[in-house]
N, C-alpha and C positions, 0 to 999 in steps of 0.2 A: 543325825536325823534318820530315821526309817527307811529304808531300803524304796520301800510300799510309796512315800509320800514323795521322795524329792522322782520317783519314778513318775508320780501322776502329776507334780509341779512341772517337770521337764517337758511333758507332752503339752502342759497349757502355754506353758515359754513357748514350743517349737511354734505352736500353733498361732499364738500372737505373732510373732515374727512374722510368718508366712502372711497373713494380712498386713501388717505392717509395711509390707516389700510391695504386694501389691498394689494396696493405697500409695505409698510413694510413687510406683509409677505411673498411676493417673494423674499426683499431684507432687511433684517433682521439688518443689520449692516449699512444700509446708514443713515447716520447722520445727512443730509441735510434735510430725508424726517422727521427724526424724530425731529427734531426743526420746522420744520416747521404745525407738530401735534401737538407740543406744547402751538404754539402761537394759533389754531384753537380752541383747547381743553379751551385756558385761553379766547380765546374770547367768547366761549359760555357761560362759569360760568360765565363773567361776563355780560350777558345776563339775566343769571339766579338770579343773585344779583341785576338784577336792574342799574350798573355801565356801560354797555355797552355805548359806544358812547361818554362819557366824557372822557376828559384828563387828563392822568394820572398823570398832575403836575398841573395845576390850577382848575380840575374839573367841568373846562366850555364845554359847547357841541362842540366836533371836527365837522369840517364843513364837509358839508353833503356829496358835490359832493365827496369829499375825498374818505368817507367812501363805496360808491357805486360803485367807482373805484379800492381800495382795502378796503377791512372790517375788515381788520387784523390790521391799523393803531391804535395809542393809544396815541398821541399826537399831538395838533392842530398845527399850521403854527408856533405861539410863540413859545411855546418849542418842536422846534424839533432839533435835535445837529448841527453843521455846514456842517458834511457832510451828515445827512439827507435833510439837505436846498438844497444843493447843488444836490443831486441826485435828489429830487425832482424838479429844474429848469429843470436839463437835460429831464425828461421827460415832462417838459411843452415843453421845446423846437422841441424833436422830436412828440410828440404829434401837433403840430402849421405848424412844415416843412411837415407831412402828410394830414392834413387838405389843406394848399395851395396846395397840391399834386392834390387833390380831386377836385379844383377849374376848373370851362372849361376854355377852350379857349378863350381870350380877342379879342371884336371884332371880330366874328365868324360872316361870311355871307353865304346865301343861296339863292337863285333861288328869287332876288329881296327883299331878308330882310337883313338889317344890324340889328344890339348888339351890346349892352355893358354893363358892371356892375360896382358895386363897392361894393368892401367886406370889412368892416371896424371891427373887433373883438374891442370890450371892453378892455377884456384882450389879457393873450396869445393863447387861442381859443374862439372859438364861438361855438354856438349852432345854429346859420344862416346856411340856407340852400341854396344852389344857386348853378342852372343846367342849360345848352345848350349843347342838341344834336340832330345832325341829323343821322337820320334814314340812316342805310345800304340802304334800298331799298326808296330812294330817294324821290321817292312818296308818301311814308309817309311825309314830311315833316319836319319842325324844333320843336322839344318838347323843351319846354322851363318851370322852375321851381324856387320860390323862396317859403323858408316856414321857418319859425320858431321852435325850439324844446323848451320845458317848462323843466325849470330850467336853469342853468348857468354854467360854467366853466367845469372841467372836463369831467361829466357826459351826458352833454349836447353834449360836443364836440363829444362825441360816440355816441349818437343818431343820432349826425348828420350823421355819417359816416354811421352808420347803413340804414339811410333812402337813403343816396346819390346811395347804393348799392341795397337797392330793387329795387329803381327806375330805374338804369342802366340796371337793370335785366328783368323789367318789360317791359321796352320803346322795349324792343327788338321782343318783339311779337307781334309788332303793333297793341295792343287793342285798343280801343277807348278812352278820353283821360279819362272819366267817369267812364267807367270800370276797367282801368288803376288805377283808385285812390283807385276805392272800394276794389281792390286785396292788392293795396299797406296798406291800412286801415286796413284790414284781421290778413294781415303778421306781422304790425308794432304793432297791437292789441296784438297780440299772444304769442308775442316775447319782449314784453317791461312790466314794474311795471304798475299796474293799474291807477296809479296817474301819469304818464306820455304822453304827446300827443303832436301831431307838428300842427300847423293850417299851410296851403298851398296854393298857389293858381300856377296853373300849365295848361299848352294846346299846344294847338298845329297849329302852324303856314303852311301855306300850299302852295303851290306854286303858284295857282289863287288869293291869298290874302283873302284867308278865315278863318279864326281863331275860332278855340275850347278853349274854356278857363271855367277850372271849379276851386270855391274857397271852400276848406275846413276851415269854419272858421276862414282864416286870413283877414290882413285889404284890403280894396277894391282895386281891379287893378282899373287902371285910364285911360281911352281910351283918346287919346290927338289928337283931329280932327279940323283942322285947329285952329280957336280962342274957342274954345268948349272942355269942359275937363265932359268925362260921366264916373261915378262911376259904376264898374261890381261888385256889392255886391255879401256875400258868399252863395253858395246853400247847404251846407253842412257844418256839426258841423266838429271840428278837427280831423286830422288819429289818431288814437288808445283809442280815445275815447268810440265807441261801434265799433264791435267787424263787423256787419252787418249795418253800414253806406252805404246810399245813396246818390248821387250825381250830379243834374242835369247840364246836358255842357249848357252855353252861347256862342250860334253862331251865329258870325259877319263875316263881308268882309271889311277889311280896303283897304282905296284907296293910293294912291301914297302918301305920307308927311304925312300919319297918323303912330302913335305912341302909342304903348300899354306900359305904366308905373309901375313896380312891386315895392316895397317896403316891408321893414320889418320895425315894430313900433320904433324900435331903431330913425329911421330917427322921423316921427311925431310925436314921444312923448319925441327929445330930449328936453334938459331942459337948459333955459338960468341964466345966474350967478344971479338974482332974481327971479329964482325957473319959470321961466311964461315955457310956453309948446309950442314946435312952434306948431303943429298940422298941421290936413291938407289941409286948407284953406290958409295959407302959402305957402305951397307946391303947392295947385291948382295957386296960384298966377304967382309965380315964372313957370309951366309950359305953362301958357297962355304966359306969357311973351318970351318964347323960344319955342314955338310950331314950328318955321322952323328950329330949330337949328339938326344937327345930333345927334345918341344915346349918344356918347362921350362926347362932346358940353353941351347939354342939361343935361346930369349928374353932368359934370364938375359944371355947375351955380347951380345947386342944392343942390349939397355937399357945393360950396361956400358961400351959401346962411344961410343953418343952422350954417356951424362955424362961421359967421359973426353972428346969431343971439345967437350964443353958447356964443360967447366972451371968449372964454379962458376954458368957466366950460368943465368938462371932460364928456365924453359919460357914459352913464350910463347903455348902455344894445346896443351890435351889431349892427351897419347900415349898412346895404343892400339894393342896390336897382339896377334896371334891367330895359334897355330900346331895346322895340321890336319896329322895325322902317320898314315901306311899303316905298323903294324904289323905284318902278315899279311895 
């Protein structure tokens, strides 16, 4: 395990404990709190042995996201009893039914823009990130967000959740979308393992058809302007990377039938049944080819497009992707 991670496990072990001891001694006889110091107590010694993190029946490393979701675990996905399987689906499953909770509105329009996306998990969550809203005061515009969180399944899925809630919280002060990001960086910096970070790309749509759009590290938005596909490369490194990241906005004015294209790499780096990578010169193809088509439409062939080029192979990491479309 990572030097980094059973470091930040340790300090939420000591940390439990330490209330654990305390609650014991207001409540001296709860039995509950005292098994539950047990299992704290045994996962630090086996910290201290060197044993921490392997399975206590085949003594392979328990998977990671597991352990950062709870640290008290002691046996991987193989052996765990039937109704440890079993408990544990139920929390995949409402862990998954909260996530789609978190998902906007499909097809959301505003003052001459229509939306769409498509939220595809790997597994039973993701670590994709994907926002549309408009502002209370109207004038603000439509904020719109797709980003990625680093690593996968459990752990991920709560970073997602984590960021989905800065950003709700942030959009509300109508900062600018740049400043917006460096707070959201701040918070996400401060609040998360030093080896964790989201790349983003996120802006803000306006009602003259003028568009803010700034990329934290993630892969390029795709302005789709009649037969002409322009890449918005990133101007900043990903959120929670450094702590005082900067951010410079790209601002455009899209006209009637232009189209802003968001993606997560899940889509360009799926991978077809002979390993080849669609990538995204593929993808520029397919959206030259449907640059009249609506956000829904044009997703539609897109998604159609990699499964035909998938052939059956399985996804191998979250597709997301997001069409901002100048109606009027």
């Amino acid at each position: 395990m990572a030097e980094v991670t059973e470091s930040f496990l340790r300090d939420q072990l000591v940390a439990r404990q330490e209330k654990l001891q305390s609650a014991i001694t207001l409540s001296p006889r709860a039995e509950g709190l005292m098994q539950l110091l047990k299992e704290v107590d045994s996962a630090l010694e086996r910290m201290e042995a060197g044993t921490y993190g392997l399975c206590g029946a085949c003594h392979e490393p328990i998977e990671k996201d597991r352990l950062l979701a709870n640290p008290l675990v002691c046996y991987c996905l193989d052996h765990l009893t039937f109704d440890q399987q079993r408990a544990l689906e139920q929390d995949l499953e409402m862990a998954a039914r909260v996530q789609r909770e978190l998902l906007p509105k499909q097809d959301l329009s505003f003052a001459g823009w229509q939306t769409s996306y498509h939220y595809e998990p790997a597994g039973p969550v993701s670590g994709d990130y994907c926002d549309l809203v408009i502002h209370e005061n109207e004038s603000q515009g439509l904020f719109f967000a797709l980003g990625d969180v680093s690593g996968k399944g459990v752990a991920a899925s709560m970073l997602m959740a984590h960021l989905h809630a800065i950003f709700r919280t942030l959009i509300a002060t109508g900062l600018p979308v740049h400043e917006l990001l460096e707070r959201a960086s701040r918070i996400f910096c401060e609040s998360t393992m030093s080896t964790l970070f989201a790349t983003l790309v996120c802006g803000r749509a306006g009602i003259s058809g003028e568009v803010e759009v700034c990329n934290a590290g993630h892969c390029p938005a795709l302005l789709l302007r009649r037969e002409e596909v322009i890449r918005i490369e990133s101007t900043g490194v990903p959120l929670g990377m450094f702590c005082a990241g900067h951010y410079s906005p790209q601002k455009m004015r899209l006209a009637p039938g232009d189209t802003l294209f968001l993606y997560s790499d899940g889509l360009s780096e799926a991978r077809s049944a002979t390993d080849e990578e669609y990538g995204e010169g593929r993808l520029t193809q397919v959206l030259m080819q449907g640059h009249s088509l609506p956000p829904r439409a044009l997703i539609q062939a897109c998604i159609e497009d990699v499964a035909a080029f998938r052939s059956g192979a399985p996804l191998a990491d979250d597709l997301t992707v997001m069409a901002v479309h100048r109606v009027a």
